[in-house]
N, C-alpha and C positions, 0 to 999 in steps of 0.2 A: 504494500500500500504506500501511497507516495505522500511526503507530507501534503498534500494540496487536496488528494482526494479525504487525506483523516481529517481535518480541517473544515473541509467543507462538509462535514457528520455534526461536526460539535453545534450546539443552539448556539443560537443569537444572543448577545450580550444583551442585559440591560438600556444598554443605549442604543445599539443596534435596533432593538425592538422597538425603542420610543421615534427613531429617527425613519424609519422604514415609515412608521403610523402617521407620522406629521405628512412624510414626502407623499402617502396615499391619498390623505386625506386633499391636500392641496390640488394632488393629482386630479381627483375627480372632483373639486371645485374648478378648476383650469388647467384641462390636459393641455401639453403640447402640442400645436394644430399638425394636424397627419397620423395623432399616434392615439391609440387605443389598447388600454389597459385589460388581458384578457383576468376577469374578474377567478379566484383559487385559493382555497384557504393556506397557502403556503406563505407567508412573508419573506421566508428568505430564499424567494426564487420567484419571479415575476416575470409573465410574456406577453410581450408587448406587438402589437399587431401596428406596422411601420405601412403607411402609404406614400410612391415617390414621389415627391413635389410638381404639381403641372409648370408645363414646358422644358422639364428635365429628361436626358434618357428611362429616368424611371418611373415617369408619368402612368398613372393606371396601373400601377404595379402596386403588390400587396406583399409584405416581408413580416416575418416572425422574427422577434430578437426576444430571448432568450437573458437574463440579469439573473447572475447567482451572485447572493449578499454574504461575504464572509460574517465572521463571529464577530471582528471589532470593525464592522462598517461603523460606518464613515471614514476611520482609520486608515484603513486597508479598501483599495477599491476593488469594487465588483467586478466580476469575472467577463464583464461585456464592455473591460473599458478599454477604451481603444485610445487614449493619451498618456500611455506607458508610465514613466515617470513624471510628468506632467499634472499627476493626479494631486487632487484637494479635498478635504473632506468640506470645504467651502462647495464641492461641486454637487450634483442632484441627478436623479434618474433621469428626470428630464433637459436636464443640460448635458446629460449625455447624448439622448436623444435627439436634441436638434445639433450636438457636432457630429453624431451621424447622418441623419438626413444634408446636414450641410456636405458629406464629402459625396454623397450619393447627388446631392446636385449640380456637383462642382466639375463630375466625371465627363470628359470630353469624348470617351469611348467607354462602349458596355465592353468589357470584356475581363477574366478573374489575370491579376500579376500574374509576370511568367513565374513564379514558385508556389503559387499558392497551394499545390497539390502535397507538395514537402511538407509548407504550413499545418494543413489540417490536417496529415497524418499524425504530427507529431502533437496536436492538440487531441486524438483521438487515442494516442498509447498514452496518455495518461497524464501528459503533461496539461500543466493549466495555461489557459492561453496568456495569463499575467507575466508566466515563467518563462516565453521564449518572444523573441525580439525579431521585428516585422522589416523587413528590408522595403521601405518606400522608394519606388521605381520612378519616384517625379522628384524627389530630392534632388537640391542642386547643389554641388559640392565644390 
């Protein structure tokens, strides 16, 4: 067992649990436009129904994202975070959410990085996707 998968076993902290309940509740006072909260008695694992922004490649398109909340969320970011070290516990489901939608609109071509198939094997043996490091193919160096 890898520590990430025994980690993602343990409950949620105290504050995890309070911060999870605030971030829902605000949720479904003002979801992010595009995105829809698939309603589950789990807190520490939320799926999110993503629509692509009209006049983007992903227009009309309908996406499942997937948020697993470690034990000291907010601390520690969630398993759907796509700002590596970048992360804040300043930051929110939903401001995750729209820096996704934001890269999904930003895409000048549909098509997956030439490695991506490497990527999600190795998030599929077990690794968690926090743990391994995304080679951005439009970085400029």
């Amino acid at each position: 067992m890898t520590s990430s998968s025994a980690s993602s076993r343990k409950a949620l902290s105290k504050i995890a649990c309070n911060r999870l309940q605030k971030e829902l509740k605000e949720w479904q006072l003002s979801p992010p436009s595009g995105f829809k909260h698939k309603v589950t008695d789990n807190l520490k694992r939320w799926v999110i129904e993503a629509n692509g922004a009209a006049g983007t490649l992903y227009a009309n398109e309908t996406y499942q994202l997937q948020v697993d909340f470690p034990e000291h969320y907010p601390m520690e970011a969630p398993q759907a975070n796509i700002l590596y070290d970048s992360w804040s516990p300043a930051m929110t489901v939903s401001s995750i959410c729209i820096s996704i939608l934001s890269m999904l609109s930003s895409a000048t071509v549909k098509q997956c990085p030439a490695d991506n198939d490497r990527y999600v094997k190795n998030c599929r043996s077990g690794r968690s996707p926090k743990e391994t490091r995304w080679w951005f193919h439009d970085d400029k160096v």
